[in-house]
ROKEKOL-347799 format. One record per residue (C-alpha): x, z, y; chain; residue in one letter. Coordinates in steps of 0.25 Angstrom, whole numbers. Example, Ala and Ser with C-alpha at 12.3 -4.5 7.8 and 13.67 -1.06 7.14 Angstrom:
REM residues 2
> 49:31:-18:A:A
> 55:29:-4:A:S
END
This chain:
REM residues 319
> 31:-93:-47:A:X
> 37:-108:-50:A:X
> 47:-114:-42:A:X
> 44:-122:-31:A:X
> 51:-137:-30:A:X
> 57:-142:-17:A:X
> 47:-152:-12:A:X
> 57:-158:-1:A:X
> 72:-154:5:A:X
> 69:-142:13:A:X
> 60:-135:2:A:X
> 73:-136:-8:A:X
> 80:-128:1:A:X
> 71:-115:0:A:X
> 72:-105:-11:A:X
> 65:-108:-24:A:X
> 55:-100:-28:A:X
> 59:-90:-38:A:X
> 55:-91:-53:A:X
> 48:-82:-60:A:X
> 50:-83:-75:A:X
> 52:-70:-81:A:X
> 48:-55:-78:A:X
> 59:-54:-72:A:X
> 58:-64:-61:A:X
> 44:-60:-59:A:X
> 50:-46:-56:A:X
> 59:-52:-46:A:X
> 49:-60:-38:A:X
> 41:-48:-37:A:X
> 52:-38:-31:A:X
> 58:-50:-21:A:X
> 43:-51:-16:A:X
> 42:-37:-16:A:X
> 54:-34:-8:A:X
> 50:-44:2:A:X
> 34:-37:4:A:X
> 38:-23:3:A:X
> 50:-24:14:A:X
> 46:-18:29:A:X
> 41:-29:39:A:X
> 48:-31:51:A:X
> 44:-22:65:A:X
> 36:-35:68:A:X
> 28:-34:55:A:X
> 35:-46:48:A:X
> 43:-47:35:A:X
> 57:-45:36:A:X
> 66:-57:35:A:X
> 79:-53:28:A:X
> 78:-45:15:A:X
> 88:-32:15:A:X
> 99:-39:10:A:X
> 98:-50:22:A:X
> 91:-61:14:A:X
> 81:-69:22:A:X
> 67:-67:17:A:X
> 62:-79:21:A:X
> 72:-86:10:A:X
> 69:-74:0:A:X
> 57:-76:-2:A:X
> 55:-91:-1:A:X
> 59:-90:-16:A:X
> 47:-84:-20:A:X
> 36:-85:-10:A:X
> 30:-100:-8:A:X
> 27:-104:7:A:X
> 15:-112:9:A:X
> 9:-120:18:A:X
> 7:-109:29:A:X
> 17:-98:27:A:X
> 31:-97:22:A:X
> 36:-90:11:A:X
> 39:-78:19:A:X
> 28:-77:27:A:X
> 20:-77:14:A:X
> 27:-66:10:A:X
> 28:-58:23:A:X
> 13:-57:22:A:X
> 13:-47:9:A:X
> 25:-40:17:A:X
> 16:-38:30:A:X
> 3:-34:21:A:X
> 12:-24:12:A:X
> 18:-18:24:A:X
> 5:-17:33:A:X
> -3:-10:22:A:X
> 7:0:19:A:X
> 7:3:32:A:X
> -8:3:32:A:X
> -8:13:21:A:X
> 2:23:29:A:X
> -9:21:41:A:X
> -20:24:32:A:X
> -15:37:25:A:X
> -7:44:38:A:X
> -17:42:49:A:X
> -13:55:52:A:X
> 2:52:54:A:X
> -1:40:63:A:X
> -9:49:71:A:X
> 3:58:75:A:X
> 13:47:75:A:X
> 5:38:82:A:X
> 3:23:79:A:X
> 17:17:82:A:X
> 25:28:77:A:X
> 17:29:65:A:X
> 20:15:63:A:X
> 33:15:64:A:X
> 34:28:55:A:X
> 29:22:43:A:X
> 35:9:46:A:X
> 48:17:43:A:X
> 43:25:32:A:X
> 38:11:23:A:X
> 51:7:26:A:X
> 59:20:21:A:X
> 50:21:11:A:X
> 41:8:6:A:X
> 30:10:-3:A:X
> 35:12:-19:A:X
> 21:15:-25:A:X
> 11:7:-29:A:X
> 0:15:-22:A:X
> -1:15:-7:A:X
> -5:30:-7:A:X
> 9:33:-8:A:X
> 14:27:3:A:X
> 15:39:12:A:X
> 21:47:0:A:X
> 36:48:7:A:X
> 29:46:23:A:X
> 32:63:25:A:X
> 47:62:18:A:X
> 49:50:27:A:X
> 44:58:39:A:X
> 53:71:36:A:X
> 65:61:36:A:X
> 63:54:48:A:X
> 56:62:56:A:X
> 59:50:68:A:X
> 47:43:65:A:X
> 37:55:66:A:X
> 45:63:78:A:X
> 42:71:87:A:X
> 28:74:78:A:X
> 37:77:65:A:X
> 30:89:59:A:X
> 16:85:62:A:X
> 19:69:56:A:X
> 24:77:43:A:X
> 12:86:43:A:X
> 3:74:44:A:X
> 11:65:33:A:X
> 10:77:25:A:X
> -6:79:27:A:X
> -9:64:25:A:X
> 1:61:11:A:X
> -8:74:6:A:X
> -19:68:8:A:X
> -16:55:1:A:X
> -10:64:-11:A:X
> -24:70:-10:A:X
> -31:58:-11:A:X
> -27:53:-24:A:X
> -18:63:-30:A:X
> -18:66:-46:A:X
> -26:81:-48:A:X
> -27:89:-59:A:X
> -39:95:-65:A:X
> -43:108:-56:A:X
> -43:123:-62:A:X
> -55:132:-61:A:X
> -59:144:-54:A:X
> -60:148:-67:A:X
> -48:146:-73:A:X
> -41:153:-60:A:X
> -51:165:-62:A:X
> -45:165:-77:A:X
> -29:165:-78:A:X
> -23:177:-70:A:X
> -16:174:-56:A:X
> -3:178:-59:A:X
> -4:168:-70:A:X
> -10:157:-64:A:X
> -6:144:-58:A:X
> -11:134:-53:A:X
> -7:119:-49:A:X
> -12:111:-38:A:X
> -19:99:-38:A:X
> -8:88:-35:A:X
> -16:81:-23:A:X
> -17:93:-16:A:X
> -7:95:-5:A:X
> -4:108:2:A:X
> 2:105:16:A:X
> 7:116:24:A:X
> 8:109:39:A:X
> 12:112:53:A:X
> -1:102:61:A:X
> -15:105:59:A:X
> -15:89:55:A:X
> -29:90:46:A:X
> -37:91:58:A:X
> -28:82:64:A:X
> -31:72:54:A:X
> -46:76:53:A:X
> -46:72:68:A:X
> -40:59:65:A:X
> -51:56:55:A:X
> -63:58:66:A:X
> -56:49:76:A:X
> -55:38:66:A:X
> -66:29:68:A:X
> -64:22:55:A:X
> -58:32:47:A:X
> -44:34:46:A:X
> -44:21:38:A:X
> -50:7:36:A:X
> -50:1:23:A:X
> -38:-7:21:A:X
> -37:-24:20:A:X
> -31:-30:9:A:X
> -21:-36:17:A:X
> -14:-30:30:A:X
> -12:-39:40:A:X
> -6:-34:51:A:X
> 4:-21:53:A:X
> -6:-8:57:A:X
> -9:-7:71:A:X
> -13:4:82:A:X
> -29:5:82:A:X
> -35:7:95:A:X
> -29:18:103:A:X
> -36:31:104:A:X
> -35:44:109:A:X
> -23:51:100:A:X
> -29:64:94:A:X
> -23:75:98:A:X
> -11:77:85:A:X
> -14:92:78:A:X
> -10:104:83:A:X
> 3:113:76:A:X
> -3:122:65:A:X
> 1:126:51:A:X
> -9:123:43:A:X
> -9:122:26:A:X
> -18:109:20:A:X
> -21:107:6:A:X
> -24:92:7:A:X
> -33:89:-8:A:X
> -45:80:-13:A:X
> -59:85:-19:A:X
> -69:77:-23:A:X
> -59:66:-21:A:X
> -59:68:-5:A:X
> -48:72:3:A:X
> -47:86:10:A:X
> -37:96:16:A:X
> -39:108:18:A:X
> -31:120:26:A:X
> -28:131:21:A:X
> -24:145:25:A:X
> -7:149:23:A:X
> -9:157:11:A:X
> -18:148:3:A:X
> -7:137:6:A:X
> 2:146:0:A:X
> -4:149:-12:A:X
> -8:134:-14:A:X
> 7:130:-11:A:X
> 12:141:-21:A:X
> 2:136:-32:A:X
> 9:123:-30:A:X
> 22:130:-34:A:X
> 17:136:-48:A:X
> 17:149:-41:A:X
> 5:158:-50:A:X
> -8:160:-40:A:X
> -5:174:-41:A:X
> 10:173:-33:A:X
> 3:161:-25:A:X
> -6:172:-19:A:X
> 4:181:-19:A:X
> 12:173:-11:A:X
> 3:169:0:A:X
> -1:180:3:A:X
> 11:188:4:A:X
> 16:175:15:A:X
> 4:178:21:A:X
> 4:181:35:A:X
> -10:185:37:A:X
> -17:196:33:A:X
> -27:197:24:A:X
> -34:210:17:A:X
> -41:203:5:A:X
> -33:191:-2:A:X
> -40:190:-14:A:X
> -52:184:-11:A:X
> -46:175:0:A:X
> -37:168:-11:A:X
> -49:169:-21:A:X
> -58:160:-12:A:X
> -44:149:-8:A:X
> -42:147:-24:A:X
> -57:145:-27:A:X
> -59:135:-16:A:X
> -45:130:-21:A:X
> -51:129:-37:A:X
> -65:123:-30:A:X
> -57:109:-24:A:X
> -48:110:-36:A:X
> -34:112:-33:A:X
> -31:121:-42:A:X
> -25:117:-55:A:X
> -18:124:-68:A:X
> -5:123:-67:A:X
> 1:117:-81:A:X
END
């Protein structure tokens, strides 16, 4: 980027534009714009004037932005800062429909105003966004009150499903090889997109519920450029928000679709004890013994869950 010369008396008082003639100053030029897309917009949906440190951004970043014949230097830039901030928020609305639905559209807004803000995105893909969203929640709880627990369920259930999504997996283990090696010697590991969720809302059907409302899917495709902050659609009839239950959810893919899928108490326990490194002969042990049901025959009960298990591929040979 070369330096502009002063043309007249008025343009030699603006800031020249910054030179770029090593690595070094290329580096710089790309953090100063940087600071200046990734900060929060104002409440009204503008860029900030002052920097942190009280600077005025409209002098800031005149030294390396050019106006031109329509627009200012800082209303070049505010354009990427709006667009950067209203697709983050567009992700946020795309992968918790869910949470918007219990929190409603205006405190779901304000929510993950305040969480981008705690926490602004520090990965390069957009999948992780909501990676700290139920941290945030459980450390200030204000922005999900009075429907804390069942907010918390819902985050949960959602950030499993994108794990589950794209999630790294690891090559299944047999039926075969389970008959093979003795319980009390075998262990097995999980595959690492599956997410075992022990909750206190029945928020699958909840959610399933959501999905037939939705009249074009729970998602559009996304523009290019975002334009405009996200607004309430058309107001309709709330669905009724799910009922108090405890229910266990292993939330996983197969054949490259998403599913969950509830599961009984015990079955959860012996998943969850799997996950430990506990051998699936004290997994079994231990769920049933914790169990308050009875049941005269286990055997073939657990038999069928860890074939059903081995069919969607969960199971893994632990190192």
């Amino acid at each position: 980027m070369k330096r502009s010369k002063p043309s007249n008396s008025s343009s030699s008082s603006k800031p020249a534009l910054r030179e770029v003639r090593s690595k070094a100053d290329l580096l710089g030029l790309q953090r100063a714009m940087a600071y200046a897309i990734f900060r929060p917009l104002t409440p009204r949906w503008r860029m900030q004037s002052q920097l942190a440190d009280g600077r005025n951004v409209r002098t800031e970043v005149s030294g390396f932005i050019k106006p031109n014949d329509r627009l200012s230097s800082f209303e070049r830039l505010e354009i990427y800062n709006r667009q950067y901030w209203f697709r983050l928020l567009d992700c946020l609305y795309e992968d918790y429909p869910g949470l918007l639905a219990v929190l409603g559209e205006r405190k779901f807004l304000k929510c993950v105003r305040a969480y981008l803000t705690r926490h602004p995105s520090d990965s390069f893909a957009l999948r992780d966004l909501g990676s700290r969203l139920e941290q945030f929640l459980r450390d200030e709880p204000q922005w999900s009150a009075p429907r804390e627990v069942l907010a918390l369920d819902m985050v949960r259930f959602e950030w499993a499903q994108v794990l589950a999504f794209d999630g790294p997996s690891k090559p299944p283990i047999t039926t075969d090889e389970i008959l093979d090696t003795p319980p009390e010697k075998l262990r097995l590991e999980l595959q690492p997109y599956l997410s075992l969720l022990d909750l206190r809302y029945a928020v699958d059907d909840f959610l399933i519920a959501l999905k037939k409302r939705a009249t074009d899917g729970l998602r559009g495709e996304a523009s290019n450029a975002i334009e405009s902050a996200p607004k309430a659609t058309v107001r309709r009839k709330r669905i009724r928000l799910p009922a108090r239950a405890d229910i266990y959810l292993a939330v996983h893919r197969h054949d490259n679709r998403l599913y969950f899928k509830r599961l009984e108490s015990e079955a959860f326990g012996i998943l969850s004890s799997l996950k430990r490194g506990v051998t699936v002969a004290d997994a079994c042990v231990e769920a049933i013994s914790s169990s308050k049901r009875k049941h005269g025959d286990w055997a073939p009960l657990i038999q069928g869950w860890f074939q059903n298990w081995a069919a969607l591929g969960w199971l893994c040979r632990a190192k």
